[in-house]
Backbone bond lengths (Angstrom), bond angles and torsions (degrees), N, CA, C in turn:
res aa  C-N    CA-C-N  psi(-1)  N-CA   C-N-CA  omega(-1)  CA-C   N-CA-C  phi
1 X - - - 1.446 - - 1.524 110.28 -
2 X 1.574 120.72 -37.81 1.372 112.78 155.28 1.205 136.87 -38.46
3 X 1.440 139.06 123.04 1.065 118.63 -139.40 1.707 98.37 -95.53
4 X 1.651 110.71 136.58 1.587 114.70 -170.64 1.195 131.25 -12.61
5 X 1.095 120.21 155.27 1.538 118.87 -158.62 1.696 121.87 13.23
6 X 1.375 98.49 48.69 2.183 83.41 -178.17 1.635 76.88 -125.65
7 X 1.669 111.29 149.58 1.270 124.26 -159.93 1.646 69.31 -117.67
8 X 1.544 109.77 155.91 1.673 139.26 166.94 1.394 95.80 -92.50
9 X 1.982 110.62 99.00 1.221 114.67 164.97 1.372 120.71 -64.25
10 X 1.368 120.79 -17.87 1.395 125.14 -167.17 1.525 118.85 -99.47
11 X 1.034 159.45 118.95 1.724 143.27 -147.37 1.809 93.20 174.14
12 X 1.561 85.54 129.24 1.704 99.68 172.82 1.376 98.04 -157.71
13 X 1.963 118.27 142.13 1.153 118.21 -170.32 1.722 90.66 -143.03
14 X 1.749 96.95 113.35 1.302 129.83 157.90 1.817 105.30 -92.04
15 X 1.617 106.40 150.13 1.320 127.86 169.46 1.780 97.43 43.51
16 X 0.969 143.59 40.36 1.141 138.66 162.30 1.365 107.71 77.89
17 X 1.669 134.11 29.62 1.363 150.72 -170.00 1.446 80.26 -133.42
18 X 1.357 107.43 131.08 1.547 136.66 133.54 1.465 145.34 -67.37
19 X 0.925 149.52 128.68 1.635 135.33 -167.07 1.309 82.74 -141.49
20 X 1.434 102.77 142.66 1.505 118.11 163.27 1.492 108.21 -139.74
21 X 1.315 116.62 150.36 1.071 113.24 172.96 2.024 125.19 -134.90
22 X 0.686 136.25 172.55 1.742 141.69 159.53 1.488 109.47 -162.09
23 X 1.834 96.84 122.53 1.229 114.26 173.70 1.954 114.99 -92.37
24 X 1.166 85.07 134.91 1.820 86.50 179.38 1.428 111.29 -130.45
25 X 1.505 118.14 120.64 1.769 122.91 -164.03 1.668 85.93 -100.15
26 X 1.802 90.53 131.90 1.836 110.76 -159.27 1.670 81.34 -113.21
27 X 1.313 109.65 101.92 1.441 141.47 -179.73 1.800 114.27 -46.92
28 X 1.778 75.10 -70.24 1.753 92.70 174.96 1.792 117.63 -54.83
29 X 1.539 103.60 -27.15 1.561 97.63 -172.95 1.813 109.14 -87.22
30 X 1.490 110.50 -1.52 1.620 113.01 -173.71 1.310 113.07 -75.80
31 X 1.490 118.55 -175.86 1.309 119.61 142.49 1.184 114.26 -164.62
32 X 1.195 123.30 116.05 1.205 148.46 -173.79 1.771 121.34 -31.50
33 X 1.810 81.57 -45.61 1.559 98.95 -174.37 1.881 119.77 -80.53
34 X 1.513 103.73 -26.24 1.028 113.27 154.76 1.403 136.55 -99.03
35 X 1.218 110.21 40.23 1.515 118.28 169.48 1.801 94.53 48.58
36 X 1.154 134.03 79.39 1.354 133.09 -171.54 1.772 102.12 -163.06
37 X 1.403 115.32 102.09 1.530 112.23 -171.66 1.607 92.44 -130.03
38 X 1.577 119.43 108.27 1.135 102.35 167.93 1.471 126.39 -111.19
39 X 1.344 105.34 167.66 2.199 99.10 -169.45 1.379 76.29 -136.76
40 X 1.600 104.30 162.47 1.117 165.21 -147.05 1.641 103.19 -126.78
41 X 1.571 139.26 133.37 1.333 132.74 140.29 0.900 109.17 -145.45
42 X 1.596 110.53 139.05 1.415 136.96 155.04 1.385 112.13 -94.56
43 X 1.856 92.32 130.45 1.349 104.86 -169.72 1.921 98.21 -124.49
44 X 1.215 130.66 -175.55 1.529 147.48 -116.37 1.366 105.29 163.03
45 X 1.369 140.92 85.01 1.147 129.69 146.09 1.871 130.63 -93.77
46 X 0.806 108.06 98.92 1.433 109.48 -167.66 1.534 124.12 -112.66
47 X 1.938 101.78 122.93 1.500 105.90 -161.58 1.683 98.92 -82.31
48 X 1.683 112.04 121.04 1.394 126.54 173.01 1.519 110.80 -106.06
49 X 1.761 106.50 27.75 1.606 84.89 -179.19 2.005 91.56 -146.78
50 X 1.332 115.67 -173.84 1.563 102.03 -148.12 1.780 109.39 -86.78
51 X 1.373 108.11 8.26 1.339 90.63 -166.58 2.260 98.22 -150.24
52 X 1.208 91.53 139.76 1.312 123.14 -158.36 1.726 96.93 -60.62
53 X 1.736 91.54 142.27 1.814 99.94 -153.82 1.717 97.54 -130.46
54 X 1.090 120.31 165.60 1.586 132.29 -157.37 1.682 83.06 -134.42
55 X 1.204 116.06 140.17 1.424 146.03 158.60 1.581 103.25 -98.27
56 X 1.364 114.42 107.60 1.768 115.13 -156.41 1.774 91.69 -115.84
57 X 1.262 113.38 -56.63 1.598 137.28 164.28 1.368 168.97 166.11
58 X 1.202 128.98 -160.68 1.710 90.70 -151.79 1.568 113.13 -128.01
59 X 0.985 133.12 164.28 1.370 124.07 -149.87 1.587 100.90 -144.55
60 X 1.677 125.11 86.32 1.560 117.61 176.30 1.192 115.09 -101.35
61 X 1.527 130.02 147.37 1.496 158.84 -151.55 1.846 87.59 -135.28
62 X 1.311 122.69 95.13 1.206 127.45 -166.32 2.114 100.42 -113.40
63 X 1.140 127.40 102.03 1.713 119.05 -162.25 1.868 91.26 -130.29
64 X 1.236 88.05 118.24 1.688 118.30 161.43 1.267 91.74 -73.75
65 X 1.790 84.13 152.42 1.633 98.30 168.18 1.291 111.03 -78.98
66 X 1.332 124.32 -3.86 1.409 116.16 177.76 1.733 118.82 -85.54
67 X 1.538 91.35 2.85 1.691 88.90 -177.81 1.324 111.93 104.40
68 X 1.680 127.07 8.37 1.608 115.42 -165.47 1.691 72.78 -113.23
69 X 1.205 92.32 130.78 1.858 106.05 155.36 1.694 106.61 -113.41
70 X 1.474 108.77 119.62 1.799 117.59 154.53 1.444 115.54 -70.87
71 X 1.300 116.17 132.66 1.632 112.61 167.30 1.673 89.59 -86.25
72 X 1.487 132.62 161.44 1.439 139.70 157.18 1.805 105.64 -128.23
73 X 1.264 124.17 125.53 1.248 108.91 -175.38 1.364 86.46 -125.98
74 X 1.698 122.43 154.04 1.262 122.19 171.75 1.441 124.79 -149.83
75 X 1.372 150.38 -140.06 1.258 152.99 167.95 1.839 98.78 -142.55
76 X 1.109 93.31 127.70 1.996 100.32 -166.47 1.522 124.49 33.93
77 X 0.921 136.39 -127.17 1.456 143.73 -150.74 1.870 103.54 -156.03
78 X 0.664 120.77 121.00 1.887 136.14 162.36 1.377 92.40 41.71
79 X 1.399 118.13 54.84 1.717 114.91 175.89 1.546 101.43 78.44
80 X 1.008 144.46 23.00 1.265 152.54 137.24 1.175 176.75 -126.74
81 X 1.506 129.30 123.48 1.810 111.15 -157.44 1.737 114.89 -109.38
82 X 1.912 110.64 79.76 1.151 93.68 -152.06 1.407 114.63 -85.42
83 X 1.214 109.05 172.75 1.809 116.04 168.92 1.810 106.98 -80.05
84 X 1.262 99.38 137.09 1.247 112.97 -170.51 1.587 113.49 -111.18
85 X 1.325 145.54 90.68 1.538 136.32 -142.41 1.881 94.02 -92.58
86 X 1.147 112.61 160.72 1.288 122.93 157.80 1.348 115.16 -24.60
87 X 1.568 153.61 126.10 0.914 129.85 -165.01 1.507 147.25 84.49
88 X 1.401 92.13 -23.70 1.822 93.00 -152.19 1.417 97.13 -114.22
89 X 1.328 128.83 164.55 1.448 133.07 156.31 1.092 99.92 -122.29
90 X 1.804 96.35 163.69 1.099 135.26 165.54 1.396 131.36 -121.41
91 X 1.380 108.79 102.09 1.623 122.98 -174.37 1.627 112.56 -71.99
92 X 1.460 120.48 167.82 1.311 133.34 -177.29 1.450 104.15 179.24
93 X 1.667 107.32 170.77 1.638 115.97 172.53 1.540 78.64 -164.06
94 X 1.424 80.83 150.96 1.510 110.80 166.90 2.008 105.79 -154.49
95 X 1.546 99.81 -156.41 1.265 110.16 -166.13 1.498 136.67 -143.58
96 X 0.723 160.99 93.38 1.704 153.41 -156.74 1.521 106.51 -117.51
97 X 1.540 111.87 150.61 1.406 132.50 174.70 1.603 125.30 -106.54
98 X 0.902 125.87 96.51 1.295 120.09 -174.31 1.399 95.11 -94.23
99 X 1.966 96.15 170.95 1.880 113.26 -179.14 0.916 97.17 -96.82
100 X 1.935 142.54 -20.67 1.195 149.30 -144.02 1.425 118.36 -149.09
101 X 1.665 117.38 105.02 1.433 121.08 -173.54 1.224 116.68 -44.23
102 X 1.690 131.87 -4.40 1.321 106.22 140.05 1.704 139.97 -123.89
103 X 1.313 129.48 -175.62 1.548 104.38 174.73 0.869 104.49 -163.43
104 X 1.669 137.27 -164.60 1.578 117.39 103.57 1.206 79.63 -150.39
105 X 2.015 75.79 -161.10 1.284 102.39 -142.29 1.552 108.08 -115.57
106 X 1.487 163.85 174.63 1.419 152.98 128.44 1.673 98.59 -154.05
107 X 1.577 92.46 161.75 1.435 93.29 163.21 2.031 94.27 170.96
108 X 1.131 114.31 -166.31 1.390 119.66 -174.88 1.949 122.81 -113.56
109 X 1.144 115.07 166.78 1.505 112.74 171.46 1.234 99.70 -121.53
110 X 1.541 133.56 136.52 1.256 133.06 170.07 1.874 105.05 -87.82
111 X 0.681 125.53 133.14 1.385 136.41 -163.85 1.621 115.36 -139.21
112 X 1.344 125.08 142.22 1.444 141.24 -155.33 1.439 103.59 -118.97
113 X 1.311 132.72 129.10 1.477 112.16 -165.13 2.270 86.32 -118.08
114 X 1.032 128.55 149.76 1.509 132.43 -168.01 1.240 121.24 -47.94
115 X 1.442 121.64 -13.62 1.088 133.93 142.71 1.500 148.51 -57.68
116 X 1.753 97.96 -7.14 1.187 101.68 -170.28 1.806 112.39 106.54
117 X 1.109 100.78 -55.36 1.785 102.18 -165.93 2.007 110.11 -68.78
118 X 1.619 92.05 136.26 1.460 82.91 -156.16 1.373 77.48 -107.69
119 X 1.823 121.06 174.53 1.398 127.55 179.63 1.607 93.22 -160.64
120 X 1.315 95.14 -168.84 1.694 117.86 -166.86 1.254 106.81 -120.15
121 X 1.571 133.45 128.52 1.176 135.66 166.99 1.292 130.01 -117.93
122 X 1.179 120.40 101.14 1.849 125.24 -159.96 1.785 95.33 -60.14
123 X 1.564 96.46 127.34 1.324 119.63 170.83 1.935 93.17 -93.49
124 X 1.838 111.63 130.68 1.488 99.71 -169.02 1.282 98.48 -96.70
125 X 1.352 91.60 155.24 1.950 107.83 176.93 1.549 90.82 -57.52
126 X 1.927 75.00 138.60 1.690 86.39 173.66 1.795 102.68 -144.43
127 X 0.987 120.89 128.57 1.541 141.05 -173.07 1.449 108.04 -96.09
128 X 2.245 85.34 117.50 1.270 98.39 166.11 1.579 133.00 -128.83
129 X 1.292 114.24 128.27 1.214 133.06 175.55 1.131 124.39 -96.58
130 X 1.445 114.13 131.26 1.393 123.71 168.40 1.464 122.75 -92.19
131 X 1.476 111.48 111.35 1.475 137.56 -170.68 1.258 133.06 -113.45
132 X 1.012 143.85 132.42 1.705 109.52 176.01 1.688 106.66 -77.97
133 X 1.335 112.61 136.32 1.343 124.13 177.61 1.806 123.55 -59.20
């Protein structure tokens, strides 16, 4: 789902879960004049440890450079809470709007491991700038 050859500069692995991320500022969808900068992320969650994990939900810390931070709280990812097997990832993209060409973004996934026991997985700060591509 990353888009070809672009490597996820951003990647941090709590409880044996991986997160990766790459932010991409979508030019054509901004506007300058209305304080309107939007990005793009592709995200990567990938289970590196032996036993199969639930994406339950997600928790974003969204900070303009102007100083406004959004909390976003939700139930899974783009309408979903997937199972994650030994091994396997799970890709996605979504989108955010900032007032201010720069920001970022971090926050966590609460996650259920097949046993029942649920934990926290740091989603890593990831910095976004508005550039022309």
């Amino acid at each position: 789902m990353t888009p070809e050859g672009a490597k996820a500069p951003f990647s941090r692995t709590t409880h044996d879960i991986t997160v990766s991320v790459r932010p991409l500022y979508l030019e054509t969808e901004s506007n300058l004049f209305s304080r309107k900068f939007v990005f793009a992320y592709f995200i990567r969650i990938e289970n590196r440890g032996d036993r199969t994990v639930q994406l339950l939900r997600r928790h974003w810390l969204i900070t303009h450079d102007t100083g406004k931070v959004e909390e976003v709280e939700g139930e899974g990812v783009i309408g979903k809470q997937p199972f994650i097997s030994p091994g396997q990832f799970h890709e996605y993209n979504s989108f955010c709007i900032l007032e201010s060409m720069e920001g970022f973004m971090e926050g966590t996934y609460t996650m259920q491991r097949s046993g029942g026991e649920r934990f926290e997985v740091e989603i890593p700060r990831f910095f976004l700038k508005a550039m022309s591509n």
